[in-house]
ChimeraX commands (.cxc) that place a marker at each C-alpha (Angstrom):
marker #1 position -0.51,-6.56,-1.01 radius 0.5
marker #1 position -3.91,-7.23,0.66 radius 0.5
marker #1 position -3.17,-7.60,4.55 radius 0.5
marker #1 position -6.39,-7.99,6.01 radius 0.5
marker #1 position -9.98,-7.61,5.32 radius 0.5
marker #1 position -13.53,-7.51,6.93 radius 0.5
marker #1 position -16.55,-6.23,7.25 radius 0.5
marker #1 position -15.26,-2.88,8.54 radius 0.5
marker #1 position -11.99,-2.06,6.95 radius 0.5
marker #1 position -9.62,-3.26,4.58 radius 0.5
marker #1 position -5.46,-2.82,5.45 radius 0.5
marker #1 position -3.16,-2.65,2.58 radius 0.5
marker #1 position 0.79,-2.71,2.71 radius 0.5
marker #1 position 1.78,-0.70,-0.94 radius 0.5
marker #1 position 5.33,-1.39,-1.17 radius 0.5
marker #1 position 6.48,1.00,-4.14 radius 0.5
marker #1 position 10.14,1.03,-5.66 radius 0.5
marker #1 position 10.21,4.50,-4.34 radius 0.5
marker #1 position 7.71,4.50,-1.59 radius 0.5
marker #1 position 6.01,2.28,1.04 radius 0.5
marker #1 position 3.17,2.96,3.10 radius 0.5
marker #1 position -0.23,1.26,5.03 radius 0.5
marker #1 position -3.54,2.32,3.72 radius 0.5
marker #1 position -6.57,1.49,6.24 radius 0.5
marker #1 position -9.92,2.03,4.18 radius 0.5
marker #1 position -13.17,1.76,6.86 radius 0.5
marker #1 position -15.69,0.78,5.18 radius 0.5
marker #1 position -19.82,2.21,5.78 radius 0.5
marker #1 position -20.74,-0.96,7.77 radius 0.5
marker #1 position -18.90,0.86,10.79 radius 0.5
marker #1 position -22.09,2.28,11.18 radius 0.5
marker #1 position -23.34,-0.92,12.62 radius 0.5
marker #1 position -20.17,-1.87,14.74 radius 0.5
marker #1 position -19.71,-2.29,18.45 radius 0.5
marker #1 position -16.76,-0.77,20.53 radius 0.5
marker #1 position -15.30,-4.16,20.64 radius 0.5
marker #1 position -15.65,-4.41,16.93 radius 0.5
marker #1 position -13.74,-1.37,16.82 radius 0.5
marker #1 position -11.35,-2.18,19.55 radius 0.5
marker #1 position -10.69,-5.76,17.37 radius 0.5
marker #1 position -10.16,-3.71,14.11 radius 0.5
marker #1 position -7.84,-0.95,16.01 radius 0.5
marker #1 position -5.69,-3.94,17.51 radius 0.5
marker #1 position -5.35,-5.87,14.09 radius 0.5
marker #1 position -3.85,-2.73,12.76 radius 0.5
marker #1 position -1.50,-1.77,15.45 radius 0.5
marker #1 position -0.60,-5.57,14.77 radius 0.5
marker #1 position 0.08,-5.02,11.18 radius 0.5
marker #1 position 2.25,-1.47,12.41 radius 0.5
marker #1 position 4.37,-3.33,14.36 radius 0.5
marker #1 position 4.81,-5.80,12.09 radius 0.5
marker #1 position 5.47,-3.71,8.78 radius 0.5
marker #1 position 6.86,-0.61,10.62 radius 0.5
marker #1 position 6.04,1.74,7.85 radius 0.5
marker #1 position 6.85,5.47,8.06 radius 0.5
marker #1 position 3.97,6.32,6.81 radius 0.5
marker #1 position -0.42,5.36,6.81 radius 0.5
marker #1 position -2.93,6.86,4.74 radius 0.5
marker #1 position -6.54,6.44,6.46 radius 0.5
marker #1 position -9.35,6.59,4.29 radius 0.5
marker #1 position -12.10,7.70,6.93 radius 0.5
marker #1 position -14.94,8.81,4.31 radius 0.5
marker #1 position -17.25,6.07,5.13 radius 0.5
marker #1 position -16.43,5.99,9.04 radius 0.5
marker #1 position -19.49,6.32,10.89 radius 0.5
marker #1 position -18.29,4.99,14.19 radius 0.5
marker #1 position -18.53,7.53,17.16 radius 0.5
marker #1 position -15.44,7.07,19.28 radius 0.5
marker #1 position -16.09,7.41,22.60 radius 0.5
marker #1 position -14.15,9.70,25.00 radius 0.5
marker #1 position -12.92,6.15,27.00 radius 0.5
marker #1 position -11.78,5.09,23.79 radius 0.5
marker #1 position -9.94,7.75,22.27 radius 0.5
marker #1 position -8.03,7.86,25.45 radius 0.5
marker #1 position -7.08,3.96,25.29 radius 0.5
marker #1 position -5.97,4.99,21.32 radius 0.5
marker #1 position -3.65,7.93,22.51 radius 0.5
marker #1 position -2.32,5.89,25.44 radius 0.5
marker #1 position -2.24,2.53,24.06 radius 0.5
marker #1 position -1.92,2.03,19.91 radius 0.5
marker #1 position -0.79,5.49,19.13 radius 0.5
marker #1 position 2.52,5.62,21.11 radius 0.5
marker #1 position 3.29,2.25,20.02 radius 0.5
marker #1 position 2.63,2.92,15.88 radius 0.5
marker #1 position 5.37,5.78,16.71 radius 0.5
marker #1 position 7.77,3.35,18.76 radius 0.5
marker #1 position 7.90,0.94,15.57 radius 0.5
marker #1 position 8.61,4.24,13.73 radius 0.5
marker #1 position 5.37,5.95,11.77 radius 0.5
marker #1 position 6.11,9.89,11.46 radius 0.5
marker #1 position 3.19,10.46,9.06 radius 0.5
marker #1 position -0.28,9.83,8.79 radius 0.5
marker #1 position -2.82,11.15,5.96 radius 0.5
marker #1 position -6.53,10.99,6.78 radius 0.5
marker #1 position -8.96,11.07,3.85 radius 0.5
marker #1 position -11.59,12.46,5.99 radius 0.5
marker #1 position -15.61,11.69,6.96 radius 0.5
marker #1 position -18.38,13.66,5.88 radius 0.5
marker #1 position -20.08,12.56,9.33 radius 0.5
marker #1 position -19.68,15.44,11.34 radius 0.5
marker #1 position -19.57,13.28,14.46 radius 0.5
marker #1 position -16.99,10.48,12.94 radius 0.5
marker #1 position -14.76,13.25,11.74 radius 0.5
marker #1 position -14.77,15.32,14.96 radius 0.5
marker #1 position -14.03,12.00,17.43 radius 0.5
marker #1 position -11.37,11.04,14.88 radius 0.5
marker #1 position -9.49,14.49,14.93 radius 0.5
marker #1 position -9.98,14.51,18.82 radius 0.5
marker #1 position -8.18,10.97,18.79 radius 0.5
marker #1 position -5.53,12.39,16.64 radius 0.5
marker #1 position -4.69,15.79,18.44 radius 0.5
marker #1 position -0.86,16.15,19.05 radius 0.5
marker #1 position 0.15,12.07,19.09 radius 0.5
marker #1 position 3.81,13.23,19.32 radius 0.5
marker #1 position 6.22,16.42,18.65 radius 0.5
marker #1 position 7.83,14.58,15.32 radius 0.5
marker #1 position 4.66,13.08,13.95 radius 0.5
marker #1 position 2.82,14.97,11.30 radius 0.5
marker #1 position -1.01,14.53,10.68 radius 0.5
marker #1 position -2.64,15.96,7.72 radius 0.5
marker #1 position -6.25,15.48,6.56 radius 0.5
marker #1 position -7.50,15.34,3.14 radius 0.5
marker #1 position -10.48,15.40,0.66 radius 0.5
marker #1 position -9.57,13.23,-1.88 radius 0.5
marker #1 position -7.32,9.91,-1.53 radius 0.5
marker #1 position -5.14,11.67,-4.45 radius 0.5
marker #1 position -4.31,14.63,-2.23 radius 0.5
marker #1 position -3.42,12.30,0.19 radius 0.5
marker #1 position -1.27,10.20,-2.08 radius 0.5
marker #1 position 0.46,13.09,-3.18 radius 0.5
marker #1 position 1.65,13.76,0.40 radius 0.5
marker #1 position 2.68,10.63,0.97 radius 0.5
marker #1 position 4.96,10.45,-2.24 radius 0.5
marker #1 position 6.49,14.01,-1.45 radius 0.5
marker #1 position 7.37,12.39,1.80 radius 0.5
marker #1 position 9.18,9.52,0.87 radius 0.5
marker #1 position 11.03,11.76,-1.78 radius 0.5
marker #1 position 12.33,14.05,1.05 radius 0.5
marker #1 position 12.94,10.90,3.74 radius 0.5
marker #1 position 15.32,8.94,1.13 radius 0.5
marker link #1:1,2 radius 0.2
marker link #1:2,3 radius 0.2
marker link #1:3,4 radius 0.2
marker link #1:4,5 radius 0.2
marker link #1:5,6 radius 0.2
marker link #1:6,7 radius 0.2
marker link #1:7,8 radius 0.2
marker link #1:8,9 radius 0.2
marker link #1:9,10 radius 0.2
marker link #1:10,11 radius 0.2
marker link #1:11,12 radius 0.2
marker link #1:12,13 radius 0.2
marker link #1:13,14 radius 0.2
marker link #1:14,15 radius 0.2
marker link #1:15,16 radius 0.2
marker link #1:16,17 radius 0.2
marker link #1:17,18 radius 0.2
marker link #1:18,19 radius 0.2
marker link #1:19,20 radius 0.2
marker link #1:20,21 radius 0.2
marker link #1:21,22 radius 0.2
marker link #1:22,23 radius 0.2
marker link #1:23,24 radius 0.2
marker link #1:24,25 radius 0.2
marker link #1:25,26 radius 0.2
marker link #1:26,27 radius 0.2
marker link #1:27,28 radius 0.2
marker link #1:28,29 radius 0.2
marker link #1:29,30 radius 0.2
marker link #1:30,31 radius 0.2
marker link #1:31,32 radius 0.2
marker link #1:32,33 radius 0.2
marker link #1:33,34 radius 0.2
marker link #1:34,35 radius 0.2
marker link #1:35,36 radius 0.2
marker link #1:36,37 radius 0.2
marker link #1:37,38 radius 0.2
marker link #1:38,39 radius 0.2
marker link #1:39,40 radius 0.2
marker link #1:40,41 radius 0.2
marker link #1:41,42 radius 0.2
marker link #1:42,43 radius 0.2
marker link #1:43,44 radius 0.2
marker link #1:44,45 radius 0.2
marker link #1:45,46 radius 0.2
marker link #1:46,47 radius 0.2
marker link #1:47,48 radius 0.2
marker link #1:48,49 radius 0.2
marker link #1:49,50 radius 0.2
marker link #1:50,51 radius 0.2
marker link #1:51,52 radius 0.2
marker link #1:52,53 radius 0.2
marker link #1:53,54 radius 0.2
marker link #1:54,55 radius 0.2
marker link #1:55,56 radius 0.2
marker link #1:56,57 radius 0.2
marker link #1:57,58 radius 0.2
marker link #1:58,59 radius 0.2
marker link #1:59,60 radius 0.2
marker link #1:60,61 radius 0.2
marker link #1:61,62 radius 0.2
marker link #1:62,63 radius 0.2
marker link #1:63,64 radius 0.2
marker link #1:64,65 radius 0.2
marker link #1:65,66 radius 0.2
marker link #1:66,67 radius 0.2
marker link #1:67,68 radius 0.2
marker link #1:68,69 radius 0.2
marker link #1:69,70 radius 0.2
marker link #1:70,71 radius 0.2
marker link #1:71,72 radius 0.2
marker link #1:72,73 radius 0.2
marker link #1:73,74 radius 0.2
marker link #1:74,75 radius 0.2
marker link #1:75,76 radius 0.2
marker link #1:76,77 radius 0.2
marker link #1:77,78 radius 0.2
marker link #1:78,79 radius 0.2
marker link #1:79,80 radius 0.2
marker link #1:80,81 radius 0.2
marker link #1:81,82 radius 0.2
marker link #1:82,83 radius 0.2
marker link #1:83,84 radius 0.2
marker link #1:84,85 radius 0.2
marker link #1:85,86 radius 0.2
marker link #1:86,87 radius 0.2
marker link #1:87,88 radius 0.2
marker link #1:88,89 radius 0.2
marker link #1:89,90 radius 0.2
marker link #1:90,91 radius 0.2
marker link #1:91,92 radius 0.2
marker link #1:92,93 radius 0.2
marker link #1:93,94 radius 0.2
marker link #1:94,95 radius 0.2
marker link #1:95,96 radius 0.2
marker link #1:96,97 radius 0.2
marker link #1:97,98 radius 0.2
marker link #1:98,99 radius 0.2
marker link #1:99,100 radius 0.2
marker link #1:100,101 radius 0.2
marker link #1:101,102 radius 0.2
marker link #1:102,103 radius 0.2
marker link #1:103,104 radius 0.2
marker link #1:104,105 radius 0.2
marker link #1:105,106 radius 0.2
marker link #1:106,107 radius 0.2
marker link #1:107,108 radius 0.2
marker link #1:108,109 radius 0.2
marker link #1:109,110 radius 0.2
marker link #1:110,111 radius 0.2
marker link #1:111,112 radius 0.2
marker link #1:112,113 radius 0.2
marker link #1:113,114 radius 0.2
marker link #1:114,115 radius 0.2
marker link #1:115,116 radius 0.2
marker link #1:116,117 radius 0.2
marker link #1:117,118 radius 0.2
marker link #1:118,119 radius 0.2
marker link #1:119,120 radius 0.2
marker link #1:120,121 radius 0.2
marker link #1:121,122 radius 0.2
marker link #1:122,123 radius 0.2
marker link #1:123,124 radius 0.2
marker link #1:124,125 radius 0.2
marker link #1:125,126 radius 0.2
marker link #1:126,127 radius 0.2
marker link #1:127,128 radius 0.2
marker link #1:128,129 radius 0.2
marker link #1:129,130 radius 0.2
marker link #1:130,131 radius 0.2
marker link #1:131,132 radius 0.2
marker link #1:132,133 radius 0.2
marker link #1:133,134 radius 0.2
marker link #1:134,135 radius 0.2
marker link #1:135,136 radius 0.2
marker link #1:136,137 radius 0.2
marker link #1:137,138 radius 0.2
marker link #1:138,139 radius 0.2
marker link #1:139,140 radius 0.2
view
């Protein structure tokens, strides 16, 4: 189930009878990482998106204290984003930050990724979950 792990974030693949998604937990040491750190983690899970091709990713972003930058954002939208869609992700559920900063350079990342994908954002992992399960009830 585990995919990969570090000092930054943890990548799970749950493959349920009924359901299958990726969860990405960041963990509170991205308070200490560097854009490349970042820029490693983002590629390692557009790596395991391409590979999987879920439908579906639930981001757990409550300990993300990484600022991203406006130069980075723009490589996300341009370069991972487009590509998570190509392999065919339609839904992504972000558990969200109490850091004001994290959470606002995460939603600017996020804004309008494509007309069919759906991005909703959560306080609790449960809420989350729950979206994901009605989802994969109404896409079988």
């Amino acid at each position: 189930m585990l995919q990969v792990k570090n000092k930054f974030m943890s990548i799970f693949h749950h493959k349920q009878e009924k359901y299958t998604f990726v969860e990405l937990v960041w963990t509170k040491y991205t308070e200490e990482m560097t854009v490349l750190e970042y820029r490693e983690c983002v590629q390692k899970y557009l790596e395991i998106m391409l590979s999987i091709k879920p439908k579906q990713v639930l981001i757990e972003t409550k300990l993300f204290f990484f600022s991203i930058s406006p130069d980075i954002q723009k490589w996300i939208i341009e370069s991972i984003t487009p590509k998570t869609i190509e392999a065919g992700l339609e839904r992504m559920a972000l558990v969200v930050t109490e850091n004001f900063f994290g959470q606002l350079s995460i939603e600017q990342t996020m804004e309008n990724p494509a007309p069919n994908f759906n991005v909703r954002y959560f306080d609790s992992r449960d809420s989350a979950l729950s979206w994901i399960r009605e989802g994969n009830v109404k896409s079988e």
